[in-house]
N, C-alpha and C positions, 0 to 999 in steps of 0.2 A: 245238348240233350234233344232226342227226337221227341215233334210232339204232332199226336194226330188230331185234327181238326172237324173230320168228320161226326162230329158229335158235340154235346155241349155249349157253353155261351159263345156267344161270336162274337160278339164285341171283346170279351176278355182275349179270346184267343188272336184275334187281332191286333189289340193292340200287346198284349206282353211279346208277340212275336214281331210286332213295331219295334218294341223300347231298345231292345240289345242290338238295332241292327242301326237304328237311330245314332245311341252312343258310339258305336262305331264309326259309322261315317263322320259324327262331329269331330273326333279325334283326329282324322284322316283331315280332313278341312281347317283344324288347327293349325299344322305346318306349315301352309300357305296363308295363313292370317295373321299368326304369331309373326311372321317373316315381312308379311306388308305393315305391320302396326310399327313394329321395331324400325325398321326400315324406314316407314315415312316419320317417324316420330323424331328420329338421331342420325339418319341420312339424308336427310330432304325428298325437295319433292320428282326433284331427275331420278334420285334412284330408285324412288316407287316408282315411278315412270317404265322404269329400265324392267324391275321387277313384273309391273303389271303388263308391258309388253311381253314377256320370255313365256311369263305362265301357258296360256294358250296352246302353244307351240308346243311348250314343256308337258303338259297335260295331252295332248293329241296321243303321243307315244306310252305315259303312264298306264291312262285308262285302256288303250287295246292290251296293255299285256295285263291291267287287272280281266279284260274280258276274256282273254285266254284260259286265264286259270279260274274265271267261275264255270267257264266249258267244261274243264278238267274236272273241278268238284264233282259236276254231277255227274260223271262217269264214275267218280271213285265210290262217291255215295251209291251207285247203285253196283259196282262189283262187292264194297264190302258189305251190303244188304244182303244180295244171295248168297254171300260164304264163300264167292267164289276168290280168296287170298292169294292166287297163284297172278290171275288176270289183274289182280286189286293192286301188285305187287308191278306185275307190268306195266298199268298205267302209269304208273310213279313214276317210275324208271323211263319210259319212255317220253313223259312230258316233260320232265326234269332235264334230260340230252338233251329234247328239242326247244324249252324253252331257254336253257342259256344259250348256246347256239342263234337261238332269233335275236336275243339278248345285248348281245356281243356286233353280230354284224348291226341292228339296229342302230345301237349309241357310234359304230363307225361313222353311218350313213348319215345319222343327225351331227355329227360331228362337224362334215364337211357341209351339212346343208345351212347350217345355222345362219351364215351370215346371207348367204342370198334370199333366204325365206327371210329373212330381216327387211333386210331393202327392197323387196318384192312387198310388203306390206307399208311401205312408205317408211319406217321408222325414222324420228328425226336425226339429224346428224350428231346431236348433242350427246344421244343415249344410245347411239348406235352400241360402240366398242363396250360399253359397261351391259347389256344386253347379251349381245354376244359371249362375252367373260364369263355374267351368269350363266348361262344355258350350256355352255361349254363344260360348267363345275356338273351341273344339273345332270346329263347326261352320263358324266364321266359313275354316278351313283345308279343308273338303269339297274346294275346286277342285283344291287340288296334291294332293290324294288320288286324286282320278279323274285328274288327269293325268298323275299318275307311273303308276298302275295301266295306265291305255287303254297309254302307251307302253312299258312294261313286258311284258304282253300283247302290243303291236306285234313287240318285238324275238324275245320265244320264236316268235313265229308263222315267222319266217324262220332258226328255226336256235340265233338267240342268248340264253341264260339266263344266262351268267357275268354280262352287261353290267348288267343288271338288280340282281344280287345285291353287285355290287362299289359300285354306288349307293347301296342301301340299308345296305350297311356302314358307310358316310362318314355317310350320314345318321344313321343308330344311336348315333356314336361321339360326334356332332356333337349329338347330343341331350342323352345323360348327361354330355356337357362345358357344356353351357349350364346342366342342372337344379343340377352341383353349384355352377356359379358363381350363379347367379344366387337359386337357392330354398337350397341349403346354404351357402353364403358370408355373401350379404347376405339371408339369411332375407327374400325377397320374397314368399314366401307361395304357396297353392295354384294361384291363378290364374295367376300365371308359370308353374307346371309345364306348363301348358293352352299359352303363348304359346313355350316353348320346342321344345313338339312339332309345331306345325307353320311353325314357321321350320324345322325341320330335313327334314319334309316336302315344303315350298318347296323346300328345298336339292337333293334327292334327284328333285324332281318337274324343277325346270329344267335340271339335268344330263343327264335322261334327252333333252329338249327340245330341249339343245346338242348330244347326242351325237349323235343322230338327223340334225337337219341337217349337223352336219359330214363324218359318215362314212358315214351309211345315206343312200343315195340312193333306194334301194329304199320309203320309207317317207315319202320327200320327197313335200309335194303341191306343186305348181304350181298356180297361178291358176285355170288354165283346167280345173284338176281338182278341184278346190272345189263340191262338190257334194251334194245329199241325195237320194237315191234312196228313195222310200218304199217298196219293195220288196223290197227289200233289210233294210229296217227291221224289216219286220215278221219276216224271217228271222233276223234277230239278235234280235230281240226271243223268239223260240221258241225258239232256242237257248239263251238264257242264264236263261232264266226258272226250270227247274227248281234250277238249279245256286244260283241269288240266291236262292231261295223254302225251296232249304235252308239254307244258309246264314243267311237270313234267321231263319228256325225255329228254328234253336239259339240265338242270341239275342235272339228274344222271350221264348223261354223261360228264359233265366239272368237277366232283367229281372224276368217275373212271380216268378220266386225270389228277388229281390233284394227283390221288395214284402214277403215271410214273411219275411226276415232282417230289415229294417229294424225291427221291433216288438221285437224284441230287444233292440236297443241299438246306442252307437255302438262299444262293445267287440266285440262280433259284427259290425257293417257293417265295422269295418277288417280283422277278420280275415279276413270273406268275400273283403275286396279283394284278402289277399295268397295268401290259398290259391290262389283263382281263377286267377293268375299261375303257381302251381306245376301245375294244374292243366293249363293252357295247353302248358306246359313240357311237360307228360306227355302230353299227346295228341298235340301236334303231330309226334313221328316217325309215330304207327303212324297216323295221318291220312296221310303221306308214303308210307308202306309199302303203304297202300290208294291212294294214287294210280297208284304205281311196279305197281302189278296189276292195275288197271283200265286204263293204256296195254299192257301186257301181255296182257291175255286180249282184248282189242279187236284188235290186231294180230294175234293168233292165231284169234281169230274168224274175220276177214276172210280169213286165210290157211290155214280148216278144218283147222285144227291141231288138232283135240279134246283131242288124250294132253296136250298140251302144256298147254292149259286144266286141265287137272287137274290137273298138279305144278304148273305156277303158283301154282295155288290152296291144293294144298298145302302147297309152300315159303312162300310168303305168308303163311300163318297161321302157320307154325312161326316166322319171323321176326319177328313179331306176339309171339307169344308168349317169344321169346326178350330182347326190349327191354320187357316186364311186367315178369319177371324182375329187370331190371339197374335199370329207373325206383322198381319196386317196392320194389328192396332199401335204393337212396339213398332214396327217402324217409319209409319205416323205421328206415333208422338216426339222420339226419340233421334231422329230422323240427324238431328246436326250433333247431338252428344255421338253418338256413332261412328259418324265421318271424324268428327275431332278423335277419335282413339288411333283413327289413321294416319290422321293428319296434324302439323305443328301450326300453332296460332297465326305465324307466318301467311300458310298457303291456303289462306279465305277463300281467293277462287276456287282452286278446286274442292275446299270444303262446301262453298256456295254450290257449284253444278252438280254435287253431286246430292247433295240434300232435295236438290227440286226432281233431280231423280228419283231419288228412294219414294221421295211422297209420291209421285206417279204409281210407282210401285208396289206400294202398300194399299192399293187399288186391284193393279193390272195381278198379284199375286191367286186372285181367284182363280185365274184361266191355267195356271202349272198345277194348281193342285186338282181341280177335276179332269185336265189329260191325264196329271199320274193316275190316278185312279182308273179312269179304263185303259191306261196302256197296262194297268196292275191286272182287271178284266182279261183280256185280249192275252197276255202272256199266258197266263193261268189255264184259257181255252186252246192254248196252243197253237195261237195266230201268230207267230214272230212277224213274218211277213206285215203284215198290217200295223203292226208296231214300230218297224223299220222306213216301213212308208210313210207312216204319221211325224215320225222325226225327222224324215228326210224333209216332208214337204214345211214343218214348222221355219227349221233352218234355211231353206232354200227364203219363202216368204220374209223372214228376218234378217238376210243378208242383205235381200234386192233392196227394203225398205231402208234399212240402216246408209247403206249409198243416196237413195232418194233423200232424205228425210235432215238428215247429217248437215247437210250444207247449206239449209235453208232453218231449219230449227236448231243447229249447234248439237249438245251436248242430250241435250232434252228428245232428239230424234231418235237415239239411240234406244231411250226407253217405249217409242210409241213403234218402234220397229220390232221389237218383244214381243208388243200386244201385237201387230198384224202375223208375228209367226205363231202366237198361240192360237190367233181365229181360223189361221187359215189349218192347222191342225183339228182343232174340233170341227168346223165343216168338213172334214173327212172323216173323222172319228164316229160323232154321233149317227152319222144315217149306219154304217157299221154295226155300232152299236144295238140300234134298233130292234136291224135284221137278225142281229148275233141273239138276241135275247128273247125272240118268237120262237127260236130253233132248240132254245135249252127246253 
């Protein structure tokens, strides 16, 4: 359901257009959590090992094809806005060719790449092959990724996001029901965890498939509407570019991190696997929070609401700051129940390095939630550019540190190599900001 912003409470609108988008990503961050818990719980700690090594990699490729097709949404949202169903119809069709097509040669490309990007990031010899196996399965699933995502994207473009979120719930549920029967039952080992994630993806991607033909006609192509418009192309192609190339960027950069963890040991590889997951856990509302105010001050934009840009901005960051607070304080307290969901009584160490993590971190989580919030600012004014730069230079700063830092403070380096890519982020952002906010 579309809703306009330019008017009314701000905080409400803010946050109800948070909460659906929140559930959403939680679910989407399920798969890979359900996967690490099951995994380190009834496969030990090599094969979270093996698991928390692949992600990275595996996630670099995911997230450019989800940025693909939020590119895509917003062309579609805006041909089927003006009525214009002929264009609305070509987009489809055209993104749909070009995204299997990307699709297809990608998972080749990562196919062959796996194992050198493996040993190019140090992996130890132990978790090499079972690494590899994973990401092997992992890839071999790319298609129902991009096709649940394009149609996912299809259905917000006309209104609908529940339809989307109730799929991937089934999928979610359908995931941690397979990993316990299948990896904690009959202990099949890591590469089932791999083969049970995207049958459940499968599952979620041809639902969305079935739905669409049965009840969205609007989204239905016909024969004679099968078509590739290279024009068009190149127009989704500029759209989605900045969005995938961020996206992208944050997971190059948790990869090159994963190359300084791996020297470490496989005690530190499984524990980066399961923080990474709390991590996830924690960013993903005040990511939601900067979305919910980048539709926000973009609305208000177009509709020369300035005041209104400013308490958004306002409210926004106090809301920001308000779920530090609450993320902060669980995992602070909670900090070793946590890691033990991860991890088996066994693997103290990595439960230990990763506990004196998270407490760092239930700290250092101030500084992600007020960037989201002005990279939420900054998208909404229609600065991608500055959005793009402020990730690049977070990540750049975070990798250099994590090399530094890693070998002289162990595992604990990694977390204070976070905080110097958050600082060095907002010393860009804020003078930005500033200037961005004299001009509204």
């Amino acid at each position: 359901m579309t809703k306009n912003m330019t008017g009314g409470n701000i905080p409400k609108h803010l946050i109800s257009f948070a909460l659906p988008m929140i559930l959403g990503n939680m679910f989407q961050l399920t798969y890979n959590a359900v996967d690490s818990i099951i995994v380190g719980r009834f496969a030990g700690e090599k094969a979270l090992a093996s698991v928390g090594t692949a992600n990275p990699i595996m996630n670099i490729i995911i997230f450019f094809i989800v940025g693909i097709c939020m590119g895509t949404s917003v062309l579609m949202s805006e041909f089927y806005g003006s009525g214009d169903m002929d264009k609305f119809h070509r987009e489809i069709s055209t993104s749909l060719i070009a995204g299997l097509t990307f699709t297809v040669i990608m998972t080749a490309i990562c196919m062959m790449l796996s194992k050198p990007i493996l040993i190019m990031l140090r992996t130890p010899e132990e978790i090499l092959n079972s690494s590899i196996a994973y990401l092997h399965v992992i890839f071999l699933g790319l298609l129902f990724t991009f096709i649940y995502n394009f149609y996912a994207a299809s259905l917000r473009s006309i209104g609908d996001s529940k339809t989307p979120l109730i799929f991937l719930a089934i999928s979610s549920v359908l995931n941690g029901s397979l990993d316990l029967i299948f990896v904690g039952y009959f202990k099949m080992g890591v590469v089932t965890a791999a083969y049970t994630t995207i049958a459940a993806e499968a599952v979620s991607a041809i639902l969305c498939v079935i739905y669409v033909w049965k009840k969205v006609p609007e989204l239905r192509l016909k024969r004679q509407e099968i078509t590739f418009d290279k024009e068009l192309l190149k127009k989704t192609v500029s759209f989605s570019w900045a969005s995938a190339m961020q996206q992208t960027c944050l997971y190059v950069g948790k990869v090159l991190v994963q190359g300084a963890v791996n020297p470490l040991g496989v005690e530190s590889i499984a524990a980066f696997n399961a923080v990474n997951r709390v991590d996830d856990f924690a960013f993903t509302p005040q990511q939601s929070i900067g979305a919910a105010m980048t539709t926000f001050i973009a609305q208000n934009r177009g509709a020369n609401q300035s005041e209104r840009i400013k308490k958004g901005l306002k409210i926004g960051m106090i809301l920001e700051n308000i779920y530090w607070i609450i993320i902060g304080s669980i995992v602070l307290l909670f900090a070793k129940p946590i890691m033990s969901l991860f991890l088996s009584p066994e693997d103290s160490k990595s439960i230990g390095l990763g506990v004196v993590y998270l407490t760092y971190m239930a700290f250092f989580y101030v500084f992600p939630a007020n960037t989201n919030g002005i990279q939420g600012f900054f998208r909404g004014m229609g600065q991608m550019s500055i959005t793009l730069k402020a990730t690049f230079s977070q990540i750049v700063f975070r990798v250099i540190f994590a090399y530094i830092l890693a070998p002289y403070f162990g595992f604990s380096g990694i977390a204070f190599a976070c905080l110097a890519g958050w600082i060095a982020m907002l010393a860009y952002e804020l003078p930005n900001l500033f200037r961005w906010k004299k001009l509204i």
